[in-house]
C-alpha positions in Angstrom: 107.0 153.6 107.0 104.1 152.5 109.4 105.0 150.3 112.6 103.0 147.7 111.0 106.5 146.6 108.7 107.0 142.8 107.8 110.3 141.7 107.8 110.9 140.0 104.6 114.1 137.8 103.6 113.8 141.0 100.8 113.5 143.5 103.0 116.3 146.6 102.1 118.9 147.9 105.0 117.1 150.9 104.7 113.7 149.9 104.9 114.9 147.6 107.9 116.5 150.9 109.3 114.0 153.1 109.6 111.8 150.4 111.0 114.2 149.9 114.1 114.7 153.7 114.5 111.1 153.9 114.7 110.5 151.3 117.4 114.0 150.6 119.2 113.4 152.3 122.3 109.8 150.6 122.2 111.2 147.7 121.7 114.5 147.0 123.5 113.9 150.3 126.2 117.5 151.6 125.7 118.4 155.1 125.9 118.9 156.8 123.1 123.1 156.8 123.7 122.7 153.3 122.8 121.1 153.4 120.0 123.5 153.3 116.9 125.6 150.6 118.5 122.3 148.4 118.9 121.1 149.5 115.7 124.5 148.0 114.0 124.4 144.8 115.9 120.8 144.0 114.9 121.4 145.4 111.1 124.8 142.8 111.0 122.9 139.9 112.7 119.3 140.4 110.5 121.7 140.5 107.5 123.5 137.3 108.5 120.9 135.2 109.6 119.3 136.3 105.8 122.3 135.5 104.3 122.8 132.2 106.3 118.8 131.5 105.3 119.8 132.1 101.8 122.4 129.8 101.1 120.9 127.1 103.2 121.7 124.3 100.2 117.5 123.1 101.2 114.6 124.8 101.4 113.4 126.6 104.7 110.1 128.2 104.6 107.8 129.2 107.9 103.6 129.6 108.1 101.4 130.8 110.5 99.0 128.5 111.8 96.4 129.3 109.2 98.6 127.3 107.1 99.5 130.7 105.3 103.3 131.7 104.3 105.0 134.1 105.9 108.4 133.7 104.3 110.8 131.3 102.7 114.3 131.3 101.5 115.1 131.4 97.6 115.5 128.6 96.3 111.9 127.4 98.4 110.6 130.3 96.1 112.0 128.6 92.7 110.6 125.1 93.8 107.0 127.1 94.9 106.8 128.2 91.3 107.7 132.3 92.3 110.0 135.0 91.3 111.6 135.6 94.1 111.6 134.7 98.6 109.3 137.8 98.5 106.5 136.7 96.4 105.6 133.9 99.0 103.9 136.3 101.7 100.3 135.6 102.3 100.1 132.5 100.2 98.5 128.9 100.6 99.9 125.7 99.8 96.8 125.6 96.8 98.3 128.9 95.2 102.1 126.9 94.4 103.3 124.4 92.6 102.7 121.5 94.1 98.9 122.0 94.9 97.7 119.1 94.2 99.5 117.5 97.4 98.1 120.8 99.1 95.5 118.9 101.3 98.0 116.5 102.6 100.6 118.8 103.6 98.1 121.5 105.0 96.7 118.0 107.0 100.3 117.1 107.9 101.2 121.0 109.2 97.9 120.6 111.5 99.3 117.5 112.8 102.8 119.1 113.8 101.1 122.4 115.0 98.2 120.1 117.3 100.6 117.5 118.1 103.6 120.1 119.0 105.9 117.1 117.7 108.5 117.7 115.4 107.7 115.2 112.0 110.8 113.9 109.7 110.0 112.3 106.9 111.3 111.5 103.2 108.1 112.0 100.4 108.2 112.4 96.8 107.4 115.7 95.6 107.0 117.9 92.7 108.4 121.2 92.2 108.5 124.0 89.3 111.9 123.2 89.1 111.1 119.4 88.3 108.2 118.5 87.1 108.8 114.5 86.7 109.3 114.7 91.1 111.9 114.1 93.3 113.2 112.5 96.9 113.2 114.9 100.0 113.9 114.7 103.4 111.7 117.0 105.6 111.3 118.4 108.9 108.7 120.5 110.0 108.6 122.0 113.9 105.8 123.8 115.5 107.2 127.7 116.5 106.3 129.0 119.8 105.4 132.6 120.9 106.8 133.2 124.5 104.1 132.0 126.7 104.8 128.3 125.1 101.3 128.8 122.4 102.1 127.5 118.7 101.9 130.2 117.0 103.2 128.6 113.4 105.4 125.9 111.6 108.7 126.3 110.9 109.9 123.7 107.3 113.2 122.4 106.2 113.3 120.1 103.1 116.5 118.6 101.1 116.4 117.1 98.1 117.8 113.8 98.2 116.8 112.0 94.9 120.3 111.8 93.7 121.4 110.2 97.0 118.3 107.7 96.5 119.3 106.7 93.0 122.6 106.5 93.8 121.6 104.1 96.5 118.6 102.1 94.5 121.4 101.6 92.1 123.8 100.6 94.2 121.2 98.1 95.9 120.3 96.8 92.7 123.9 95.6 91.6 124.4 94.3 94.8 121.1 92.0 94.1 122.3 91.4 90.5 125.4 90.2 91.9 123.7 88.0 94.4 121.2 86.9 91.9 124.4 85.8 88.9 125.7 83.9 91.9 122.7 82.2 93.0 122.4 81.2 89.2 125.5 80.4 89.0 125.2 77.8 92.1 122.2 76.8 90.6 124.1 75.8 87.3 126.8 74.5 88.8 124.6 72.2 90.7 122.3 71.5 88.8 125.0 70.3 85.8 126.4 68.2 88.2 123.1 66.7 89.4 121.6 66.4 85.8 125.1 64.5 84.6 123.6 61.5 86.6 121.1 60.4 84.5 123.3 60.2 81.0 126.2 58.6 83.1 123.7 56.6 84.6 122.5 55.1 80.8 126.5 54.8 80.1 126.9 52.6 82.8 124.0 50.9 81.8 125.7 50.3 78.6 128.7 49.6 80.4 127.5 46.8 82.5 125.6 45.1 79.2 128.9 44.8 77.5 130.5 43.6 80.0 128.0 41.0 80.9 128.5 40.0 77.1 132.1 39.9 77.3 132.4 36.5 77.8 130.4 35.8 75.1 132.0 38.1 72.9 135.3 36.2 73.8 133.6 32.7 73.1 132.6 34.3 69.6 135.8 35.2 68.6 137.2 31.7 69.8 134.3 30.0 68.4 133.0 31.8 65.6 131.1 28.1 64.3 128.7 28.7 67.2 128.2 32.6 67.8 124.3 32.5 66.7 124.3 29.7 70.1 125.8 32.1 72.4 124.5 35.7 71.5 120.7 36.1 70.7 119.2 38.6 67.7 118.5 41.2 70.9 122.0 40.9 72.1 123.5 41.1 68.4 121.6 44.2 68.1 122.3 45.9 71.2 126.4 45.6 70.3 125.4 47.0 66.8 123.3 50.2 68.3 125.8 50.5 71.4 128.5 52.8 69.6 125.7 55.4 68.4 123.8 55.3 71.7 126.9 56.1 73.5 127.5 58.8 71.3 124.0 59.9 71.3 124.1 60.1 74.9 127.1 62.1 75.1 126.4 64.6 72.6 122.6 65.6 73.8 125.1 66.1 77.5 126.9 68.6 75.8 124.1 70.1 74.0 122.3 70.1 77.6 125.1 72.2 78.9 125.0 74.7 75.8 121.3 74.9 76.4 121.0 75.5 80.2 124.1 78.4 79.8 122.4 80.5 77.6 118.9 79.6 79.3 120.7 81.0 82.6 122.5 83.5 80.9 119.1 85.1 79.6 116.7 84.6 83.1 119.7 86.2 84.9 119.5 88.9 82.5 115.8 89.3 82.7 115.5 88.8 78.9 112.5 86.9 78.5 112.7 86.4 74.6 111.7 83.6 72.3 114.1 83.9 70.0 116.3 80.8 71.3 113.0 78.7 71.7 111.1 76.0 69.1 107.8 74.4 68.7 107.7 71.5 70.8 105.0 68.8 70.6 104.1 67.7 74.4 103.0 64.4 72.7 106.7 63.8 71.2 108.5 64.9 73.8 106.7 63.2 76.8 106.9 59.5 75.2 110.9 60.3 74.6 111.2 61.1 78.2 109.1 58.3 79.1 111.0 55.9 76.5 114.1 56.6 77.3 114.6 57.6 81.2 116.9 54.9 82.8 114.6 52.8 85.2 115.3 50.4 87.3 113.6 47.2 87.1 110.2 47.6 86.7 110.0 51.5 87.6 108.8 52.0 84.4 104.8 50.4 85.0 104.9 53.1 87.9 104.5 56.2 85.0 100.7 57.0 84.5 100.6 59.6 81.4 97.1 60.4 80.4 97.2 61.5 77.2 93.5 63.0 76.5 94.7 66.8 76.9 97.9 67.4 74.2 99.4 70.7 73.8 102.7 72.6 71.7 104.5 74.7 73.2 107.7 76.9 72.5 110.6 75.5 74.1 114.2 73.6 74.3 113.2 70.0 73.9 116.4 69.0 75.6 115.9 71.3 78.4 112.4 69.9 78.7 113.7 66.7 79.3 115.8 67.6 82.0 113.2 69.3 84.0 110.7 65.9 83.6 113.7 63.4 84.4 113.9 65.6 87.6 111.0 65.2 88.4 110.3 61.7 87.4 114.1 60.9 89.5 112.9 62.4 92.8 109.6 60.7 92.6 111.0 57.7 92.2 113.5 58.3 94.9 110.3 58.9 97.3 108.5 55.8 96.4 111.6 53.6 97.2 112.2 55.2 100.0 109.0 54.8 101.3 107.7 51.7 99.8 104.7 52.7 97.8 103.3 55.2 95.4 102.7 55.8 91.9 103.7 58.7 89.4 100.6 60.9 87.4 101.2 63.4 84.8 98.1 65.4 83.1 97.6 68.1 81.4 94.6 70.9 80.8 94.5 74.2 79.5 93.5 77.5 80.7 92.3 81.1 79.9 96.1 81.8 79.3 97.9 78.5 79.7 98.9 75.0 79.1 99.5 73.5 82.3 101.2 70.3 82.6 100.9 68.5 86.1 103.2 66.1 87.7 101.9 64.5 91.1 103.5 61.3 93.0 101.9 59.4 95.2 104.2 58.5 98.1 102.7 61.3 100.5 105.0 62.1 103.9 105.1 65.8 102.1 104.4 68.6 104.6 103.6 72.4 103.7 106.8 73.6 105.0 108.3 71.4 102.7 106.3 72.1 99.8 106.7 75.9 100.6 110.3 75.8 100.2 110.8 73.3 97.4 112.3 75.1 95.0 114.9 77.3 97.3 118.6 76.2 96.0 120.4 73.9 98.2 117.4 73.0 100.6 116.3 69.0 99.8 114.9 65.8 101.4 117.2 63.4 99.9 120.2 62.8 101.8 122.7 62.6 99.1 121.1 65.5 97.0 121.9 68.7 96.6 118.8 70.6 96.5 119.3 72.3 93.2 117.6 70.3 91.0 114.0 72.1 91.1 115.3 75.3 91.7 116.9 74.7 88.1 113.7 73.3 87.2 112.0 76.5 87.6 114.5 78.9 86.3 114.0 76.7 83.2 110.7 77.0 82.9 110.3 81.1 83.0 113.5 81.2 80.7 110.5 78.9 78.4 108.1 82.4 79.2 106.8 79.9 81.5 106.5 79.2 85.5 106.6 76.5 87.7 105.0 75.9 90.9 103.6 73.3 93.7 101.4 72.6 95.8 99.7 70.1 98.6 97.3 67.8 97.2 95.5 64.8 99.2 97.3 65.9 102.0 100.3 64.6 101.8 101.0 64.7 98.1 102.9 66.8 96.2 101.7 68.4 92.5 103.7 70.0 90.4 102.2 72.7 88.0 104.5 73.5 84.4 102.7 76.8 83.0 103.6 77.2 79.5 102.2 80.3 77.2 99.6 79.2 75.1 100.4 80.0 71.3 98.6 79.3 68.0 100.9 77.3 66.3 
């Protein structure tokens, strides 16, 4: 045994025994009467702080400041690719495991070591022990000699990964929570604000036959000189009325079935086509345009140029929600503001068919346009704000998106996306 000895985490009692015999009184000065009871002390404290080192539940591992190993505890060694603590003496970062992160970590030891700043930090790493990487937390401190000179680094590093899963996972349900009950708002609102436009047409009907009433009353007193008092349009209207009303209620219910499982599946992230059909833009544009309930002479207002025609995959009925919301807030802001007109185009792109709606009544800002389609935020002071934000879920449940933007200044565009398909 030469004085040169390294103490190693694997060093034997005996080996570290002879080494203090051999330099105690060089080394602590006592006399010799001393010696045994010294000797035990720094055997029982040299064995505890080893054993202490050793069951450390992270890694601890120290380097000089040619970024070279001098020793680590076990299960450092495991992660480092070795056999044992032992193994680690006189090795580089580019000799283990992980040596492919070698230059960053030698960079980051320099930085400590220059810096004489203690770094904490969690990284991703990968170890022998698992290859696909993990989550640590790690702290690495510059060692001093005792004039105050860095003479090394000294590493601790814990393996957190299950903490972080447990805590991604745990933020993630609290986000799929918050995201079922924004959709849920959404639906809620949005049933409630799409119910408006059938119960709107069945109090069209309403008010027709009741304005016929009297009529209808004269008939059945008079029934010599009904064809004076009702007109072939009229007649017909009371003949169609029972299956319009019906008509109208049942596509409601059908709307509600629709926009469930629509929700249902954007909420789930399940962006499938099994639930959709082809859908002819031609066929489904001049239904909405037919049959929206205008008032007066709204209708002339609705500039559809039809040059550009598309199919897509789709829910017809869902469709024509989302373009009598549109076409309902437009004209909202033209009454409101006394002018405007409505434009709907379409073209196609590398990858889409995009359908654009743009009104002309302007007083649109960016902020507004920016925040269009967040749920409960709206210009109208009876609305609700839920309407485009429905819109939109809509359209990606179609594989689709749906977006705005400025145009003219003061204009707002709205851009339907739908996945182009040879059908």
């Amino acid at each position: 045994m030469n004085k040169e000895l390294q103490i190693k985490p694997s060093t034997t009692d005996n080996e570290l025994n002879e080494f203090i015999r051999v330099h105690y009184q060089q080394i602590t000065g006592q006399s010799p009467q001393q010696e045994e009871t010294s000797i035990d002390l720094l055997k029982k404290s040299f064995k505890f702080l080893k054993d202490i080192i050793q069951q450390s539940p992270g890694h601890i591992y120290w380097l000089n400041t040619d970024n070279i190993y001098l020793g680590c505890n076990e299960r450092h060694a495991r992660n480092a690719g070795l056999t044992n603590a032992d193994e680690i003496f006189g090795k580089t970062n580019d000799d283990l495991s992980w040596k492919d992160q070698a230059k960053a970590l030698n960079d980051m030891n320099n930085k400590v070591m220059q810096d004489k700043q203690t770094f904490r930090t969690e990284e991703f790493g990968i170890t022998a022990e698992n290859l696909e990487g993990g989550i640590y937390f790690s702290e690495k401190k510059p060692l001093f000699d005792e004039n105050g000179e860095v003479i090394g680094l000294v590493g601790t590093s814990l393996d957190i990964t299950e903490q972080k899963l447990q805590e991604r996972a745990l933020a993630q349900a609290k986000q799929n929570e918050e995201d079922l009950r924004k959709a849920a708002m959404i639906f809620a609102g949005s049933v409630a604000h799409d119910l408006t436009t059938p119960l709107t047409n069945i109090n069209l009907m309403a008010i027709n036959v009741s304005n016929m009433l009297p009529e209808l009353l004269t008939i059945y007193q008079t029934i010599e000189t009904n064809k004076q008092n009702l007109n072939e349009k009229q007649l017909a209207y009371l003949e169609q009325f029972p299956q319009s009303l019906q008509t109208q209620l049942t596509e409601l219910n059908e709307f509600i079935k629709d926009s469930l499982k629509a929700l249902n599946k954007t909420v789930a992230g399940i962006k499938t086509q099994d639930d959709l059909v082809k859908c002819e833009l031609w066929r489904c544009m001049q239904k909405v345009v037919d049959e929206y309930p205008y008032v007066e002479n709204e209708k002339d207002l609705i500039h559809w140029d039809t040059s550009y025609l598309f199919n897509f995959m789709g829910n017809p009925l869902l469709f024509y929600r989302i373009m009598f919301n549109l076409i309902k807030n437009s004209l909202y802001q033209i009454r409101e503001k006394g002018r405007g007109e409505i434009y709907i185009r379409a073209e196609q792109t590398d990858t889409h068919n995009v359908l654009y709606f743009k009104d002309t009544a302007g007083g649109v800002t960016q902020e507004i346009a920016d925040n269009i389609f967040n749920s409960y935020q709206t210009t109208k002071s009876e609305g609700t704000g839920v309407g485009l934000a429905f819109c939109k879920l809509t359209m990606q449940s179609f594989g689709g998106e749906m977006s705005c933007r400025l145009v003219d200044g003061v204009c707002i565009e709205f851009e339907l996306y739908f996945m182009r398909y040879d059908l």
